[in-house]
N, C-alpha and C positions, 0 to 999 in steps of 0.2 A: 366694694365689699360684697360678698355672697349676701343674699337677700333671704332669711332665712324663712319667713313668708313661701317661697316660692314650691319649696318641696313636699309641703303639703300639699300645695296647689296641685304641680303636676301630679301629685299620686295619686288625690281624690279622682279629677279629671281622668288619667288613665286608666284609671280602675275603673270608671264607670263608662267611660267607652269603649274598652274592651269587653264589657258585661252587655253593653246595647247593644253593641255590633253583634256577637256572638248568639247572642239571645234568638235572636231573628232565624240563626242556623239550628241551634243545640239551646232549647228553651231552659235546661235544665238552669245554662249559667248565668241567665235573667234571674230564675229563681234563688240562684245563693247569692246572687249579687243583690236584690231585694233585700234578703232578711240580713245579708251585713252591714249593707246600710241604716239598716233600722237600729241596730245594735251598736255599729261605731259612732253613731251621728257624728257628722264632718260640720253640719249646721252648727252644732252648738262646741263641740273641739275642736273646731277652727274658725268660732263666729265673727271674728274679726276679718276674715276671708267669706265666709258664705253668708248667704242671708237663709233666715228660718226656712225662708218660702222655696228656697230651692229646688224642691220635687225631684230630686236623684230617686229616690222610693218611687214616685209617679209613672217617671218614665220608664224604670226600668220592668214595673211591672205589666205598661203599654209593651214594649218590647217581647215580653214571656208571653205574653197572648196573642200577640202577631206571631211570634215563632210557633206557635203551638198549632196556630191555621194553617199555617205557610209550608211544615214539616208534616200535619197528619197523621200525624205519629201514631202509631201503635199501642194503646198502654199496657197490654200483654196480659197474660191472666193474672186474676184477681180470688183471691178467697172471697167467698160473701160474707164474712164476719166484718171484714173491711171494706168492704162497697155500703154494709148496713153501717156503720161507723160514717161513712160521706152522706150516708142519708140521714143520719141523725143532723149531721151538722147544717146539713145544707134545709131541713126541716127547722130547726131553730131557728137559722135567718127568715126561712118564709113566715114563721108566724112571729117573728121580731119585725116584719115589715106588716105585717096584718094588725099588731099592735098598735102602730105607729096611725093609723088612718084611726083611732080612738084613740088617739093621747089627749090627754089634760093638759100637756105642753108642747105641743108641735113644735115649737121652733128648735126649744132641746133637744126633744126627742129625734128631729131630724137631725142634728147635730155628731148626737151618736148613732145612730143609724148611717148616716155618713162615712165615717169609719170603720162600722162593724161589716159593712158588707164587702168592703177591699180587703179587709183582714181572711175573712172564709173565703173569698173565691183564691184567694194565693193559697190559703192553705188546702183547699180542696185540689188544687190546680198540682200542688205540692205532691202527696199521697203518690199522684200515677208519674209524675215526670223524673223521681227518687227509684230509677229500677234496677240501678247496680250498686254492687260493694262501693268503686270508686266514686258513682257523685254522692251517695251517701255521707262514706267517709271525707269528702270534701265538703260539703255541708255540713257535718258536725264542726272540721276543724274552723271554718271561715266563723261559723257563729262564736266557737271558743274565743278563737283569737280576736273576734272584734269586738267583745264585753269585756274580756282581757286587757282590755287596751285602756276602754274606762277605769276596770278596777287599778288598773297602774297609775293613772293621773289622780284619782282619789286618794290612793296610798300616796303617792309622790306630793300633795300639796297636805296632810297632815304633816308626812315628816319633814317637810321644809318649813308651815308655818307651829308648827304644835298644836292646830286647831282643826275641830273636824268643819269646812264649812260649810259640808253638805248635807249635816245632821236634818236641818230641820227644810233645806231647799227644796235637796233633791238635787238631781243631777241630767241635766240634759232636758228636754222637752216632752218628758212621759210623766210629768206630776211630781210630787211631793218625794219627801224619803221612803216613804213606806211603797210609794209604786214602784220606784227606781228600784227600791231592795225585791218587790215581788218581782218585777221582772228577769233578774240576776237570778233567782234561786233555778228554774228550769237548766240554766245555761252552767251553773253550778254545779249538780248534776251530770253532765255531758263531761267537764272538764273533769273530776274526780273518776270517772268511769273510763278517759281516754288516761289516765293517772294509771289505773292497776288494769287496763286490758293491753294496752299499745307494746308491742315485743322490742322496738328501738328505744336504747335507752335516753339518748335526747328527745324524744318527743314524751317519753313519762315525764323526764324533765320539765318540758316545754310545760306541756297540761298541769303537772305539780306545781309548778312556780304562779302559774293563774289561779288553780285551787287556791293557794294560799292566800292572794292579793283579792280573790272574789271572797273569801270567808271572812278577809279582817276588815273590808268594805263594809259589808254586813255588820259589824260590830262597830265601826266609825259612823256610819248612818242611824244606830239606833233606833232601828225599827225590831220592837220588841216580835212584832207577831214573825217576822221573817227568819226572827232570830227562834223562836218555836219550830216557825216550819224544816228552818236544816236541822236541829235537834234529832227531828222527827225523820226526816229523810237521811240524814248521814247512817245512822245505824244500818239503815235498811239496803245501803251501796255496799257495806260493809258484809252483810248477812250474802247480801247475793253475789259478790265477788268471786272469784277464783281462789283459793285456800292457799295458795303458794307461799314458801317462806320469804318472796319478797316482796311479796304483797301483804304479810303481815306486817313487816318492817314499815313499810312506805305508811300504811296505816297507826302504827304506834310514832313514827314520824310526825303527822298530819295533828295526832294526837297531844304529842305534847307543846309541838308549834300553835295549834289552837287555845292551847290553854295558858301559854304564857300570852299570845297574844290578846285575851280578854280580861283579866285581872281584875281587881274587885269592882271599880266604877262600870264593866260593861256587865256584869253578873249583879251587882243591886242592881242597875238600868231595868235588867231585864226580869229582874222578882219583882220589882212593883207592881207590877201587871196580876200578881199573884197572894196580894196583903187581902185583909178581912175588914169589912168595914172602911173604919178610917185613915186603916194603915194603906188601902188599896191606891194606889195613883187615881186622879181625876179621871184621866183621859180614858185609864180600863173600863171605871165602871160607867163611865157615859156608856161605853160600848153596851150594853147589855142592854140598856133603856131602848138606844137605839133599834136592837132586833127586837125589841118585845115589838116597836111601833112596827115594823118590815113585817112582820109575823100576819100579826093582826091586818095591816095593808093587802098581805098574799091572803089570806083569811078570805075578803071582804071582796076581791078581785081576780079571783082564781083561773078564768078563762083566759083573758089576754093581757091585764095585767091594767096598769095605768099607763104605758107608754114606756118603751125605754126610756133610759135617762129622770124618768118625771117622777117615781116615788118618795123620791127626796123631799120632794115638794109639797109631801101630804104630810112626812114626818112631825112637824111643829105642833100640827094640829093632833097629832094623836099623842102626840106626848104633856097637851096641855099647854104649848108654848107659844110663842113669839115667835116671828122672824120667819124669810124667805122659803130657807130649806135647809135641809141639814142633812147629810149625807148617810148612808146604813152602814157604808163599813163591813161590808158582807156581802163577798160574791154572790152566793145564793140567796139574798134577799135582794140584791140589785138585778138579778133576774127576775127572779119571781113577781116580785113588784111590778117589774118594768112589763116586761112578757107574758105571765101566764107560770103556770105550776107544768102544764105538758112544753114548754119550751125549754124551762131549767129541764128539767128530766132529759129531754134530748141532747142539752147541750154537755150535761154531767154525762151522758152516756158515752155520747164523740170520744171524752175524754176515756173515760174508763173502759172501753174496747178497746184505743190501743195499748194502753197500760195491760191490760190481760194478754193481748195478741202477742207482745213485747215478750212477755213473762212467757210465755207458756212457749214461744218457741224451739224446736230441737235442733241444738246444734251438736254434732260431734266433733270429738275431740280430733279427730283425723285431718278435718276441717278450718281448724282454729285459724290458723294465715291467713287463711280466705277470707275468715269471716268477721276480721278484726272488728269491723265497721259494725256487724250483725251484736257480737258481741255485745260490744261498749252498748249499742241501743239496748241489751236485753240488760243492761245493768242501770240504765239511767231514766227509763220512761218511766216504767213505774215510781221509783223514790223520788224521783223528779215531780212527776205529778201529782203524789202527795202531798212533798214540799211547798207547792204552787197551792193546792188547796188548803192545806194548814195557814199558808202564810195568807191569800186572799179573804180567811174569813176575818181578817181584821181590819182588811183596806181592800176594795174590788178590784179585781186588775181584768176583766174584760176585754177592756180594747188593747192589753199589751200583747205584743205579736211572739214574745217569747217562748208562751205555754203551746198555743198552737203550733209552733215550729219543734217543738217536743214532741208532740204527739204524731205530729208528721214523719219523726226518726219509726216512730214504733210503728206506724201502719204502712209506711216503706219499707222496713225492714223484715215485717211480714210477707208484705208481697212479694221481695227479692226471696225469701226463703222456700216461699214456696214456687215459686219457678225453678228457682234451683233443684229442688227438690222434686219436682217432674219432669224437671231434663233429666238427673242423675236415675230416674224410674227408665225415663225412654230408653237412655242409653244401656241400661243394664237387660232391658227387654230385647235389644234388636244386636246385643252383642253374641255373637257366633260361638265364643265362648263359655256363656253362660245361660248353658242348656235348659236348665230347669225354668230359668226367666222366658224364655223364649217358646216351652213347652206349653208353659201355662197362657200364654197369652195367645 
């Protein structure tokens, strides 16, 4: 009898040695075979087959860094809005490691430290090896379709058991429901923007059928804050879309399949968060307590911070309480806390330069084929990395590699633009036929 075991096997396996191997040539495909892994996790949707410890992520990111000595590659020009955006980031890990040699809890704080510095050297490593349409557009699609993939086996084990039983888990080996859903929104984002940019109609398909399955995730996990943050970001994919009449369609589509899909038990879910007093859910207004303590901790700590990781650890005591630690629940107070006031600021900026760079790009309409890829990024970073920050102020998602590989679409897609956009100067300069170009110059 067929072993059905086996076929995950060999695909995991082949996929990731053809990403090692390759790597070493064309670093690029270390790097999307990195952040798919991170996204499908084969560890945990196939734990019966792999073990946690597997390190497919490890090696393939050994691999991207061998290829990147080994080729010397070029990373070709650069705007300096986006070399100042790698400095931002690459400044935050420096004084996220300067924090750490003053931490209140070293062993934590190494812990995430640990993590945080594999997460920014791919994503910085990212930025320059991102220099065409095509691996672009193949890094968006691998990331789509490997979240995709999750959101399917969540939908698919609701409607086979009638239970969500990921509500309160989580899913996979990135935390709780509320991380698993912050992680999803970035990638959420990506998929609705290859939805109304992508000119073949199976692949709107393809990305629309993930939209849906990543939106009613979102609503089976019941994470309220995540459930704000697409609120918050759908409109705004919507505002910056393309006006076409069938792209209104696809959108009044998305619209009423949204809304049947959340019905009243995901709509009270998500007003409790929003009652007065005693009508308010437990869990909201702990939130608040929480940041007054994170507040007051960045207040009293403002240089480097307590130490990654270690804030939590002060919270009890400023709240008047008991017990170990207790967590802020707020990206930027899990920085500030941990870091310093000048490392949040750097690490919001990383973010917020390419969200502008994204936006502000010119693309003409002449152009559009070309720049399917360019596109979809100038529709998805920003709403996307609102979404991410709306939804982390309620659960910190730091070490999840989704937001970073977002912002990595905008400030690659910057830099493809503007190379384009100085070859398309060269060639108009040194063309025989276009006198005036050639005059002037």
């Amino acid at each position: 009898m067929w072993d059905f075991d086996l076929l995950p096997t060999l695909f995991v396996y082949a996929v990731f040695l053809f990403c090692f191997l390759f790597a070493l040539a064309r670093p690029y495909i270390g790097l999307i075979g990195y952040y798919g892994f991170f996204l499908l996790q084969p560890e945990w949707n196939w734990r019966w087959i792999f073990s946690p410890g597997q390190g497919f992520q490890k090696y393939l990111a050994i691999a991207t860094l061998i290829g990147v000595l080994i080729t010397k590659r070029r990373t070709g020009g650069s705007p300096r809005i986006v070399n100042y955006a790698v400095f931002c980031l690459v400044g935050f890990i420096a004084l996220a490691f300067l924090s750490y040699q003053y931490s209140i809890r070293p062993i934590e704080t190494f812990s995430y430290i640990d993590g945080l510095w594999k997460v920014v050297l791919m994503a910085t490593i990212g930025v320059y090896l991102l220099d065409t349409t095509a691996k672009l557009s193949a890094f968006i699609w691998v990331l789509v379709i490997a979240q995709g993939f999750n959101a399917y086996r969540i939908n698919e084990s609701y409607f086979q058991t009638g239970v969500s039983l990921f509500s309160s888990t989580g899913y996979g080996y990135n935390g709780d429901n509320n991380m698993y859903s912050i992680l999803t929104v970035p990638i959420i984002a990506m998929s609705a923007s290859l939805a109304l940019w992508t000119t073949k109609i199976w692949q709107k398909g393809l990305a629309g059928g993930i939209f849906v399955l990543q939106l009613h995730q979102i609503m089976l996990l019941e994470s309220r804050g995540c459930m704000l943050g697409c609120l918050v970001m759908l409109p705004l994919i919507v505002l910056m879309m393309p006006k076409s009449l069938a792209n209104i369609w696809i959108v009044v589509g998305f619209t009423i399949i949204g809304a049947v899909l959340a019905g009243p038990p995901v709509v009270k879910e998500f007003m409790s968060s929003f009652g007065q007093g005693e009508f308010r859910d437990s869990s909201a207004e702990s939130r608040f307590q929480l940041w007054r303590a994170g507040f007051e901790i960045t207040a009293n700590y403002p240089i480097l911070g307590v130490g990654p990781w270690a804030g939590q650890y002060l919270v009890p005591s400023y709240l008047g309480s008991s017990g170990g630690n207790k967590s802020l629940h707020n990206l930027f107070f899990e920085i500030s806390c941990g870091c310093g006031v000048l490392a949040t600021l750097l690490y919001f900026a990383f973010f917020g330069i390419s969200a502008s760079c994204a936006t502000r790009m010119k693309l003409t309409a002449t152009d559009s084929h070309e720049y399917d890829a360019l596109c979809c990024a100038k529709n998805a970073v920003l709403p996307g990395l609102v979404g991410y920050m709306v939804s982390s102020m309620f659960s910190a998602g730091a070490l999840l590699e989704s937001s970073y590989a977002l912002a990595v679409v905008g400030l690659s897609a910057t830099r493809i633009n503007f190379q384009k956009a100085n070859q398309e100067h060269m060639e108009s300069v040194f063309d025989p036929l276009n006198e005036v170009g050639t005059v002037e110059e």
